[in-house]
C-alpha positions as CSV (number, residue, x, y, z in Angstrom):
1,X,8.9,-15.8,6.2
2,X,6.2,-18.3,6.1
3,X,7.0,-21.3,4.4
4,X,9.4,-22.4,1.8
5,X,7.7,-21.2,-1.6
6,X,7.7,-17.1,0.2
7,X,11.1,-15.7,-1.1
8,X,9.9,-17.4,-4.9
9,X,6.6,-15.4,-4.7
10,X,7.8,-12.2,-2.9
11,X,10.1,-11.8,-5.9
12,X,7.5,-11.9,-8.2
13,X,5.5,-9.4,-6.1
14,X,8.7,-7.7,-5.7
15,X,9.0,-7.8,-9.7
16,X,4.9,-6.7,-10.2
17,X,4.5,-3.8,-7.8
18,X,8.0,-2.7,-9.3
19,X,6.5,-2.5,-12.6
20,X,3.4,-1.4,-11.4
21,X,5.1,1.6,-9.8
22,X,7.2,2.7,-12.9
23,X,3.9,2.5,-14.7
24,X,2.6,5.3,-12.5
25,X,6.4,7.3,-13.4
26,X,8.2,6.4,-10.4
27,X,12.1,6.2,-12.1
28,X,13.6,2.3,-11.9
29,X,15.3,3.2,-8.3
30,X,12.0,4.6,-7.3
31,X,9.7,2.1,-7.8
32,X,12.2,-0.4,-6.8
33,X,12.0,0.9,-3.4
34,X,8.6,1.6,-3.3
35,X,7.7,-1.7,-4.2
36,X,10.1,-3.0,-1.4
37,X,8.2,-0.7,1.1
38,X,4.6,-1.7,-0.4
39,X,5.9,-5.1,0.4
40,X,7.3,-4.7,3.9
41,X,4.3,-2.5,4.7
42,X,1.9,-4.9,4.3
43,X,4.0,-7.5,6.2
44,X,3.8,-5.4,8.9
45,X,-0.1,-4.1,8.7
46,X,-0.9,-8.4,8.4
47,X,1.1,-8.2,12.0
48,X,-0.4,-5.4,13.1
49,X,-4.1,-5.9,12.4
50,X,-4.5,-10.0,12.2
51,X,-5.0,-10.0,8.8
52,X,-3.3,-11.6,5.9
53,X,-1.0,-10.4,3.7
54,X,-3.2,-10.1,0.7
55,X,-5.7,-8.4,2.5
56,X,-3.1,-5.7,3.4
57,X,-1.5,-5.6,0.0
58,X,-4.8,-4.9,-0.9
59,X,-5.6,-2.1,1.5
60,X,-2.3,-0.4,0.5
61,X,-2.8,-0.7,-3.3
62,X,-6.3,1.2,-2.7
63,X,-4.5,3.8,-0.8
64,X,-2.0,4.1,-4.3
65,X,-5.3,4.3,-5.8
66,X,-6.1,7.0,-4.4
67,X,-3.1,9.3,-4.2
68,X,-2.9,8.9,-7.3
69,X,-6.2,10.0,-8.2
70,X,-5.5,12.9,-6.2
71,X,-9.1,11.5,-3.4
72,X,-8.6,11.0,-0.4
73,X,-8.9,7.4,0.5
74,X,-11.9,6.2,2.9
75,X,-10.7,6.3,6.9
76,X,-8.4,9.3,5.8
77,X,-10.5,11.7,6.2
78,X,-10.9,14.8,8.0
79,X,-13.6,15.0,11.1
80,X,-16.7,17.0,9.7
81,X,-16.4,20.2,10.8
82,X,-18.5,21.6,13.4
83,X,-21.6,23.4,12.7
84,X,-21.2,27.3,12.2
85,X,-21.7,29.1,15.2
86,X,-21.0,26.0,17.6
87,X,-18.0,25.8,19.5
């Protein structure tokens, strides 16, 4: 990790996204590992996509967003279907 301060702060994102995912019904195990995921995930989409870290928390927390919702989040979705009678 970054710098010295990381471990203190990923704990307390550790400890919000944990709450944050038992507060959508996700049982204590369940949102523990989510939360670890979320957090790993976004580590890895920072890598991935030169961005920072909040900027991927951020991405994935919409995607929550809309799973939960039951939408299908933006750059999700399905090519438009071809007009009828074109193949």
């Amino acid at each position: 990790m970054g710098h010295p301060t990381s471990r203190f702060c990923a704990v307390s994102e550790l400890e919000q996204l944990t709450k944050l995912c038992r507060g959508l019904g996700a049982s204590e195990a369940q949102a523990g590992a989510m939360a670890r995921q979320m957090l790993k995930r976004a580590e890895q989409l920072a890598v991935e996509r030169k961005i920072s870290r909040e900027d991927a928390m951020a991405h994935l927390l919409q995607i929550l967003r809309h799973g939960r919702a039951g939408e299908v989040p933006p750059g999700f979705q399905p090519p438009a279907a071809p007009p009828p009678g074109s193949k």
